[in-house]
C-alpha positions as CSV (number, residue, x, y, z in Angstrom):
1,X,5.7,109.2,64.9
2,X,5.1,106.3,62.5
3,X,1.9,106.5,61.1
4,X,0.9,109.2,62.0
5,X,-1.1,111.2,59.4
6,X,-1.6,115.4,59.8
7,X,-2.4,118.0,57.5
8,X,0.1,120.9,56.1
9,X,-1.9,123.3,58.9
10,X,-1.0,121.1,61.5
11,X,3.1,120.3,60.4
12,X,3.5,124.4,61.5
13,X,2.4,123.1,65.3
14,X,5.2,122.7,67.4
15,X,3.4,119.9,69.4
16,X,5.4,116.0,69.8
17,X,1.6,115.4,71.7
18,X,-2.0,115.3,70.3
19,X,-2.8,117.6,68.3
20,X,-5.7,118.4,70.2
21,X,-4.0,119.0,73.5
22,X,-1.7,121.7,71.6
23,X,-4.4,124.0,71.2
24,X,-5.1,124.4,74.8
25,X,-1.3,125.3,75.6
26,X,1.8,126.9,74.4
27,X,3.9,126.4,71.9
28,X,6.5,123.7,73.5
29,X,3.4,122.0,75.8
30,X,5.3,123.5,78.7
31,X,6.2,127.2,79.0
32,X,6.5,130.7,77.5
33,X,9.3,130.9,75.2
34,X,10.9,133.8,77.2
35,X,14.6,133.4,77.5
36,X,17.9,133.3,75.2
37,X,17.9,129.4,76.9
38,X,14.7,128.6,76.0
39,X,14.6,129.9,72.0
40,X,17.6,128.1,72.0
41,X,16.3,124.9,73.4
42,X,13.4,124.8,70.6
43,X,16.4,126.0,67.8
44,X,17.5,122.1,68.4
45,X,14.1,121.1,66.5
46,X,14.7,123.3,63.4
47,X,16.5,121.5,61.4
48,X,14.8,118.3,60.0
49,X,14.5,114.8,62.0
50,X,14.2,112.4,58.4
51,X,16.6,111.3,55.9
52,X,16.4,112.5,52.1
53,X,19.2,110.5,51.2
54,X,17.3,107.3,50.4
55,X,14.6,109.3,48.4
56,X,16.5,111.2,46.4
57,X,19.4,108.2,45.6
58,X,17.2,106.4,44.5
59,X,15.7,108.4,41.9
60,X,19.4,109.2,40.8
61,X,21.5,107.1,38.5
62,X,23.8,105.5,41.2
63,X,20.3,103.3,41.6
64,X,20.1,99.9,39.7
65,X,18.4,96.8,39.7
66,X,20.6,94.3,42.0
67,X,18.2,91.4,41.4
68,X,17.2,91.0,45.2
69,X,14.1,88.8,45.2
70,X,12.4,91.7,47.5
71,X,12.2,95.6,48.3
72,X,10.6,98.2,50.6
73,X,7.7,99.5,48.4
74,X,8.7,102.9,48.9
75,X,12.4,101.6,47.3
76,X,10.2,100.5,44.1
77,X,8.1,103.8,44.4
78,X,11.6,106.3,44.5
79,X,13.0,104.2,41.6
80,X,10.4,104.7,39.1
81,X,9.5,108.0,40.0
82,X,5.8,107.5,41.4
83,X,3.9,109.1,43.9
84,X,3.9,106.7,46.9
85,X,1.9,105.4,48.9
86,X,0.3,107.8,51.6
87,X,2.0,107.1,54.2
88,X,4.1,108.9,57.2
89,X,6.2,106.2,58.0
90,X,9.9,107.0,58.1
91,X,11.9,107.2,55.2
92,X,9.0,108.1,53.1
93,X,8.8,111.8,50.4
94,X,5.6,112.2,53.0
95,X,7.5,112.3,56.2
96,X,10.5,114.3,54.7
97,X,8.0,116.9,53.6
98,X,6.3,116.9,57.5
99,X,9.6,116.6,58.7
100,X,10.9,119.8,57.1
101,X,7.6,122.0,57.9
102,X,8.0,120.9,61.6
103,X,11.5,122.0,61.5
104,X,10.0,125.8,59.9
105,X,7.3,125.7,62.6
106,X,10.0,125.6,65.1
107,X,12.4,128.6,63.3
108,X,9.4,130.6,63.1
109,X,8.2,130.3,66.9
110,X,12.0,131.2,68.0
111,X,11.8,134.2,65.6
112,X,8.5,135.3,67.1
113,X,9.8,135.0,70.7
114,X,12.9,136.6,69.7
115,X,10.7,139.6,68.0
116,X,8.1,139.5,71.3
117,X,11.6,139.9,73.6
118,X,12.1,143.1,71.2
119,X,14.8,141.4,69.6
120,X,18.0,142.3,71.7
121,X,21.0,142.3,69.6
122,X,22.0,139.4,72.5
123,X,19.9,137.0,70.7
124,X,20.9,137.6,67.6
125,X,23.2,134.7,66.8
126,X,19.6,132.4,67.6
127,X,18.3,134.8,65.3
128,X,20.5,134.0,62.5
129,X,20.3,130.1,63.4
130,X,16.7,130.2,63.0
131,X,16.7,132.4,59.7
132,X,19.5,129.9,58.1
133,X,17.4,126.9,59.7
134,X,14.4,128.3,58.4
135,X,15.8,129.1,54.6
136,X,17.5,125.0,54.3
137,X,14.5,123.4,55.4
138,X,12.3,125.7,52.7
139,X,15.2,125.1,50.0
140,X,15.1,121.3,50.4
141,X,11.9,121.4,49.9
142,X,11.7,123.3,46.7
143,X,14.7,121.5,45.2
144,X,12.9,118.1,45.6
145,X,9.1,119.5,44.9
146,X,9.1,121.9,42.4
147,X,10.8,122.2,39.0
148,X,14.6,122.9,38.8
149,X,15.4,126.7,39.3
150,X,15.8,127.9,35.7
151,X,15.3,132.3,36.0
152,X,13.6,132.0,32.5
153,X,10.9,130.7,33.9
154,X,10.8,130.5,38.1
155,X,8.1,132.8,38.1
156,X,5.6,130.8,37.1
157,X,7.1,127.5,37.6
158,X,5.4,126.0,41.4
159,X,7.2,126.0,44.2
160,X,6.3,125.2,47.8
161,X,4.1,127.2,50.5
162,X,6.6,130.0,52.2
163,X,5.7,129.7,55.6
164,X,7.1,132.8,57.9
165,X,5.0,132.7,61.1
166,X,4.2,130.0,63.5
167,X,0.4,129.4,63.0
168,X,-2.4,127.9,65.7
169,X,-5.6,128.5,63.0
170,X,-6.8,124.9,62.2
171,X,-8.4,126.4,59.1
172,X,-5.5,128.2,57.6
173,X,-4.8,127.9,54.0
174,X,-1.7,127.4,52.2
175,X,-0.8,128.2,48.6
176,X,2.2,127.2,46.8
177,X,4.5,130.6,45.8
178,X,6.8,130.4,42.9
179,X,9.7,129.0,42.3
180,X,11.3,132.7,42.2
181,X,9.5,133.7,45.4
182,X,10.3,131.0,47.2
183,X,14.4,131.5,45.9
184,X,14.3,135.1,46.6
185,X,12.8,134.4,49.9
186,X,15.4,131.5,51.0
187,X,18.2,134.6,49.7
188,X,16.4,136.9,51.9
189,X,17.0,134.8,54.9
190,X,20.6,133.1,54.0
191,X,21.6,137.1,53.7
192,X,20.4,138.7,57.2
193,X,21.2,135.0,58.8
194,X,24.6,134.9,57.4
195,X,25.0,138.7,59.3
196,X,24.0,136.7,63.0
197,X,25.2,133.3,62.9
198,X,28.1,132.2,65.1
199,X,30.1,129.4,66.4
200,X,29.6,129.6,70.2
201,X,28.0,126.0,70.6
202,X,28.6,123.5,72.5
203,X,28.6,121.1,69.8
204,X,28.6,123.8,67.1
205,X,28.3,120.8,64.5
206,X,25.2,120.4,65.5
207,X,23.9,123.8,64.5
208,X,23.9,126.4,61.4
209,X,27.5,127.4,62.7
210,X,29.5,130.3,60.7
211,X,30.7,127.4,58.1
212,X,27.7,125.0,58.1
213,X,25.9,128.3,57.0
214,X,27.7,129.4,54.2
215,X,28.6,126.2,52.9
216,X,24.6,125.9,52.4
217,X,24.4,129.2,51.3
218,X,26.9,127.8,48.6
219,X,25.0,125.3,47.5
220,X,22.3,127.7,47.2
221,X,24.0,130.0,44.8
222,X,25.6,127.4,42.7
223,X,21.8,126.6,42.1
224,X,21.4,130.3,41.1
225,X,24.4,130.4,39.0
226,X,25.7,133.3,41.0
227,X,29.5,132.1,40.9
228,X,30.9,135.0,43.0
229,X,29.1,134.7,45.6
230,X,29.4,131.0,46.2
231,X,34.2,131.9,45.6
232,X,33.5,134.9,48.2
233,X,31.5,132.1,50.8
234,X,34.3,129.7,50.1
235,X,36.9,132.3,50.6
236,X,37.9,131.0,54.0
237,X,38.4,127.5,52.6
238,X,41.2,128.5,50.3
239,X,42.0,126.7,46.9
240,X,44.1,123.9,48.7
241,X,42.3,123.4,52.3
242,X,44.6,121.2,53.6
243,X,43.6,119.2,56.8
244,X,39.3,120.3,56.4
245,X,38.4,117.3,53.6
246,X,37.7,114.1,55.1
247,X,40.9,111.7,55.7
248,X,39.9,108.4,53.7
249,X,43.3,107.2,53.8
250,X,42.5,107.2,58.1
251,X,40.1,104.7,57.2
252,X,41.5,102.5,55.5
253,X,42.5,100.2,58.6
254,X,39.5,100.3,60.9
255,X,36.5,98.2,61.0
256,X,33.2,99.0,59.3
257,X,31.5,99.9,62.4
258,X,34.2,102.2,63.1
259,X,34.1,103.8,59.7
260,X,30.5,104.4,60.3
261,X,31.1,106.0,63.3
262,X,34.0,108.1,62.0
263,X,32.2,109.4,59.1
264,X,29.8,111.2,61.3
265,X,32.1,112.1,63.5
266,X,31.8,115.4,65.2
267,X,35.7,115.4,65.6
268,X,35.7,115.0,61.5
269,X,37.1,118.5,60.3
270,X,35.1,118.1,57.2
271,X,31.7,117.9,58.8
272,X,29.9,121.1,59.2
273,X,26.6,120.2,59.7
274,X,25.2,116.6,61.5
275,X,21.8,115.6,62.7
276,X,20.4,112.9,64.1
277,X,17.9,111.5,61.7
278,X,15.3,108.9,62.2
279,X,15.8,106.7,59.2
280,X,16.2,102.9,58.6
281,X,18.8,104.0,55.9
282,X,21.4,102.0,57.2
283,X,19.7,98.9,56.7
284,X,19.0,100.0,53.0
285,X,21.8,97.7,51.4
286,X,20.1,94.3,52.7
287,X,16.6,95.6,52.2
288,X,16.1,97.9,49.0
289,X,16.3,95.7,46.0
290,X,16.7,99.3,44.0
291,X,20.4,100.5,45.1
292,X,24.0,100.2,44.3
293,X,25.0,96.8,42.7
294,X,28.0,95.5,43.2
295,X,28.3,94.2,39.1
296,X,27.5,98.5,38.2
297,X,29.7,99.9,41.0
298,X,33.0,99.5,38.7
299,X,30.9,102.3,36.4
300,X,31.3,104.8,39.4
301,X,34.0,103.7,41.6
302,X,36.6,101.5,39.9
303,X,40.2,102.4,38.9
304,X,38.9,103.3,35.7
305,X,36.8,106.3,36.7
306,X,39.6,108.0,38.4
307,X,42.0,110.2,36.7
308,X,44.9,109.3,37.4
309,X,44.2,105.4,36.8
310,X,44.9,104.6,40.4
311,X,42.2,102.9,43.1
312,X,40.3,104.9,45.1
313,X,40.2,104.9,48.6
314,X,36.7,104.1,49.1
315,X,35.8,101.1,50.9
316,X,32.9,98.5,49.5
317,X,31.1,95.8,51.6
318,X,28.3,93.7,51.0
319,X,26.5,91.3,52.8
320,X,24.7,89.4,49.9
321,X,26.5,88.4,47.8
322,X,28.0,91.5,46.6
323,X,24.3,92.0,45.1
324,X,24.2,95.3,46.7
325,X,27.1,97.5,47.7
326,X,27.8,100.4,50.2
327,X,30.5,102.0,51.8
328,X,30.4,102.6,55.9
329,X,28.5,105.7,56.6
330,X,25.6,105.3,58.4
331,X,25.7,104.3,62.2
332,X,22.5,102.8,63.8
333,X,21.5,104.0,66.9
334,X,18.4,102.5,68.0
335,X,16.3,104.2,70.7
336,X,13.5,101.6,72.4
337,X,11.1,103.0,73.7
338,X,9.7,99.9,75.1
339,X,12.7,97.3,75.4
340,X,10.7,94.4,76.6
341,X,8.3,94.6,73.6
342,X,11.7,95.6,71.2
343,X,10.0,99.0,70.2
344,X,11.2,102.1,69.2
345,X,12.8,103.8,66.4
346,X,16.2,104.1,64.4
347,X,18.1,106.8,64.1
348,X,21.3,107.6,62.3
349,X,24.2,110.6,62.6
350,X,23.7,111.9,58.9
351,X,26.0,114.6,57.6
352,X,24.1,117.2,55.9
353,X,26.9,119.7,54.8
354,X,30.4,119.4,54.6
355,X,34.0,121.2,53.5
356,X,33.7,118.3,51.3
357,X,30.9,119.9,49.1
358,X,31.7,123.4,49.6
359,X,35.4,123.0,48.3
360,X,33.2,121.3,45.0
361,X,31.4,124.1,45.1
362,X,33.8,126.5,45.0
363,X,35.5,124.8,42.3
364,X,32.6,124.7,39.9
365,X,32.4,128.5,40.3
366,X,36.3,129.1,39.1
367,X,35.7,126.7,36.4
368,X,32.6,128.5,35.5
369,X,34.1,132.1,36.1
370,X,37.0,130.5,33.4
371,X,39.8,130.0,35.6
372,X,40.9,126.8,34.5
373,X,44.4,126.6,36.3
374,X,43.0,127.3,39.0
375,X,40.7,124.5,38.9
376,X,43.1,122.3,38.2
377,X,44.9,122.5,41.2
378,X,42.1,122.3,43.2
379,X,40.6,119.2,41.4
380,X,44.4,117.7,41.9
381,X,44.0,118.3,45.4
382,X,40.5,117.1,46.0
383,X,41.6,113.7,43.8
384,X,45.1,113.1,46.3
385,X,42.7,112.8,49.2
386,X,41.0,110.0,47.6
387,X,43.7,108.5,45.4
388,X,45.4,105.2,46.7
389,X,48.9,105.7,45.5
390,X,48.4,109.6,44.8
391,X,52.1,110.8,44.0
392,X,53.3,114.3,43.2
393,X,53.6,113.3,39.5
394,X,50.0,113.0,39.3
395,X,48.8,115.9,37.8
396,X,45.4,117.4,36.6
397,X,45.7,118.5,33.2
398,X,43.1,120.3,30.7
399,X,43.6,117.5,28.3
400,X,43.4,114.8,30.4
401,X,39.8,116.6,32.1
402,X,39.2,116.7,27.9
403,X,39.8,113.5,27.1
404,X,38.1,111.5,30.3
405,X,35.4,113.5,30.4
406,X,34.2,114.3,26.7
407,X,31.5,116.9,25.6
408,X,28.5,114.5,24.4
409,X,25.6,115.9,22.6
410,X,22.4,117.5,24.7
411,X,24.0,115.5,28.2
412,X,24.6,118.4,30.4
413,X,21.9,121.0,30.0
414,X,21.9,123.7,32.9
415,X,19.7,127.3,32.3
416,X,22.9,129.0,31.6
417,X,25.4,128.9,28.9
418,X,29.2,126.6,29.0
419,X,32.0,126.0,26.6
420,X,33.2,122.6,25.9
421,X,35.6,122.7,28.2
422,X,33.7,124.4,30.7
423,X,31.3,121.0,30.1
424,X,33.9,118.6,30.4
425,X,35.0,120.4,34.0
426,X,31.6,120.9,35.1
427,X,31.4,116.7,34.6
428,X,34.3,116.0,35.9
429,X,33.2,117.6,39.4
430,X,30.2,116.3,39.2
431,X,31.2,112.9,38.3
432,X,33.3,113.6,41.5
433,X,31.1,115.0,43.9
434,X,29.0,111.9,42.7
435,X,31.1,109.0,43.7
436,X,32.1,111.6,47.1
437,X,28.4,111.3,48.4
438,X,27.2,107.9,47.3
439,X,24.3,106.8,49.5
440,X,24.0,110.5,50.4
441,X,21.0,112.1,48.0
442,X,23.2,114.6,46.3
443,X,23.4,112.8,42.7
444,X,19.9,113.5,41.9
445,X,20.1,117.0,42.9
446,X,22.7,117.4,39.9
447,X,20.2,115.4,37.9
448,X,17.9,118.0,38.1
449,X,20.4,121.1,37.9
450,X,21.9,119.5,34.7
451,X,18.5,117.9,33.5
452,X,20.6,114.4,32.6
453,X,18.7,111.5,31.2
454,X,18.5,108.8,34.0
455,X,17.3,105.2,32.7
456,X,16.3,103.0,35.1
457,X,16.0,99.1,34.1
458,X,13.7,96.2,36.1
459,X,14.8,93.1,35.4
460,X,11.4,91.6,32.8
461,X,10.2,95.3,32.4
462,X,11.1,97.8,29.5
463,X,13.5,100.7,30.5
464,X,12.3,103.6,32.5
465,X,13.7,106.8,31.5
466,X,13.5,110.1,32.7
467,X,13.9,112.2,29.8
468,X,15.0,116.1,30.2
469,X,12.3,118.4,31.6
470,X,10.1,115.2,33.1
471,X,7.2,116.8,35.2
472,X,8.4,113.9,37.4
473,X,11.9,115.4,38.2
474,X,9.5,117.4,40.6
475,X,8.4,115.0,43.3
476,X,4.1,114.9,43.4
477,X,2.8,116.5,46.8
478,X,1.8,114.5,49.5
479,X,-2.0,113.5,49.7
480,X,-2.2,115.0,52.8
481,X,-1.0,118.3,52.0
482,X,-3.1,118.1,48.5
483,X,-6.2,117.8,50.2
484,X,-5.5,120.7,52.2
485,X,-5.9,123.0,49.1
486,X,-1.9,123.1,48.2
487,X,-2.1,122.4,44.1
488,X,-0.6,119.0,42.8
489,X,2.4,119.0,40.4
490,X,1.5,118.3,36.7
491,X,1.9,115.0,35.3
């Protein structure tokens, strides 16, 4: 997989083989896809096999200089906002953007043997799967390669190709819809999936279950600004989901390799959606100079950032030195596929959705629908599960949300409208869901919603700052893809 370079026309081929040998067989280099088993069996490939996380942290402002002598070059690359180097190797904006067309490729071939088999109503729950599926993969990519959804001015703004078929033509040619095309496509899927999806799994946190789905489809409307829609998906959830956010004061005694392990937990209520992701990301403390440093980590994490004044529960290792800093969620699993020679790859459980977010989420839309109270109790129950020494006198209060997190000038700067105190709320959670998913991508995706000012510093270099409406907030497209026809992002 490393190395390995292919065109966009070639990402919608569902071939693990040479790309040659595809063309001369079916679809999964074995057999017709002809039964409920087998569209399920090629479901398990729709959802992407790469990590975002260290991309898009990087970029964010929970990314500093730590002074570590050395870096990955990609690490460099993320933090100053540059196109990297062409590459396919894991980890890379590349391989994310492969990864996440080979996951369509595969949502499209279950929905065309699904349509071939005259879609029963039987396969309709792999039917919603691969719709959902289909919708995230297209919706990450547009969030991290495009501009940020703003309605004023999607439909000219460049989004991503739309792909909707599986594809064999070598010479097919891919344009780049809008960024409202692409949304009102993703909304056209999340909607008819949302009718199919289901929980009967096996392991259904390993698939677009009933919750993994809407949760996404939550994160999708809080994009839009379509705050009733993301309270009606969170309706299940409740305003105090008691026992569904993660238990950080169960971590608290057990070793950091058990913490890793925990975190990505199937058995976690919180986590709604996990896949296994091929990703060195665990290794990212001790070998990206560009990360968390343990002298800026009182700025997000320290008593001082939390409401109530009291220590978090979050637990902080290093290994050098305290240059770099990270808290125990990535478990290594490495798969050798030579073990004399020491070859293979890394992969790690990564949590892509979670009750976590969605109860975020749903908070955000009651603050923005003006229900204050009712933000506040939910915001008091979201800080008690991470609050060391959380008592029932600790209390969420309009003026303390006020006073810790004040209105300042031009800082938050969504499409839509917000009072003060809507702004001071609206920080608040995000200053929340921040510290929640450190290490985890979701800052900068707030970065871009918001259009904040990051400013990244090099230690001997002037200050890099990426100031509102940056062309570089919008990754550039791979090389490969570019040459293909697909047009490049301005700069």
């Amino acid at each position: 997989m490393k190395n390995l370079k292919i065109a966009l026309s070639l990402l919608i081929l569902i071939s693990i083989t040479s790309c040659d040998d595809f063309l001369s067989e079916k679809p999964d280099n074995r057999t017709e896809i002809d039964t409920p088993d087998k569209i399920s069996e090629i479901l398990v490939q729709a959802y992407p096999q790469m990590s975002y996380f260290e991309i898009a942290e990087t970029m964010s402002d929970n990314a500093f200089d730590s002074g570590l002598p050395e870096t990955l070059r990609n690490n460099e690359q993320n933090y100053n906002w540059e196109l990297q180097t062409e590459t396919t190797d894991i980890d890379t904006q590349a391989y994310y953007w492969d990864a996440c067309y080979k996951a369509i490729a595969h949502a499209n071939t279950a929905l065309k043997a699904i349509e071939d088999l005259g879609s029963p109503s039987s396969l309709n729950p792999q039917k919603g799967e691969a719709l959902i599926a289909r919708a995230y993969s297209h919706f990450m990519l547009v969030s991290l390669w495009s501009k940020r959804y703003n309605p004023d001015t999607a439909s000219k703004d460049l989004g991503i190709p739309y792909v909707t078929k599986p594809e064999s033509d070598l010479d097919t040619k891919y344009k780049r819809n809008t960024v409202a095309e692409v949304f009102d496509f993703i909304q056209k899927d999340i909607e008819e999936g949302l009718k199919n999806v289901t929980n009967d799994y096996k392991e259904p946190r390993f698939h677009f279950n009933v919750s993994a789905s809407k949760a996404f489809a939550s994160r999708f409307y809080l994009v839009k600004g379509d705050w009733d829609r993301v309270i009606e998906l969170s309706n299940d959830l409740g305003d105090r989901p008691v026992g569904k956010l993660r238990n950080y004061a169960s971590y608290e005694n057990l070793a950091v390799d058990d913490q890793k392990l925990k975190y990505s937990g199937s058995d976690a209520e919180t986590n709604l959606l996990i896949v296994s992701a091929n990703t060195v990301i665990a290794r990212g403390y001790y070998l990206n100079r560009f990360n968390l440093s343990g002298t800026r980590r009182p700025e997000i994490a320290s008593a001082s950032t939390n409401l109530f004044n009291k220590n978090w529960y979050y637990n902080f290792y290093s290994s050098n030195g305290s240059m770099t800093v990270f808290i125990p969620k990535f478990y290594e699993y490495f798969k050798y596929s030579n073990v004399t020679a020491g070859i293979g790859d890394p992969y790690v459980g990564e949590v892509l959705l979670s009750n976590d977010e969605f109860f975020l989420n749903r908070m955000e839309a009651h603050v923005m629908k003006g229900q204050i109270a009712l933000a506040n109790d939910e915001l008091e129950y979201f800080l008690s599960t991470r609050t060391d020494g959380y008592a029932a006198t600790d209390k969420v209060t309009q003026a303390k949300v006020v006073a810790k997190y004040p209105v300042i000038s031009n800082e938050y700067t969504p499409f839509y409208a917000m009072t003060a105190v809507q702004t001071s709320y609206v920080k608040a959670i995000a200053e929340t869901r921040r510290r929640d998913f450190l290490h985890e991508g979701l800052r900068w995706f707030d970065v871009k919603r918001f259009n904040i000012v990051v400013t990244h510093e090099t230690a001997n270099k002037p200050a890099n700052i990426l100031v509102k409406d940056d062309n570089r907030r919008a990754l550039q497209i791979p090389l490969h893809a570019s040459s293909t026809g697909i047009e490049l992002n301005p700069r």
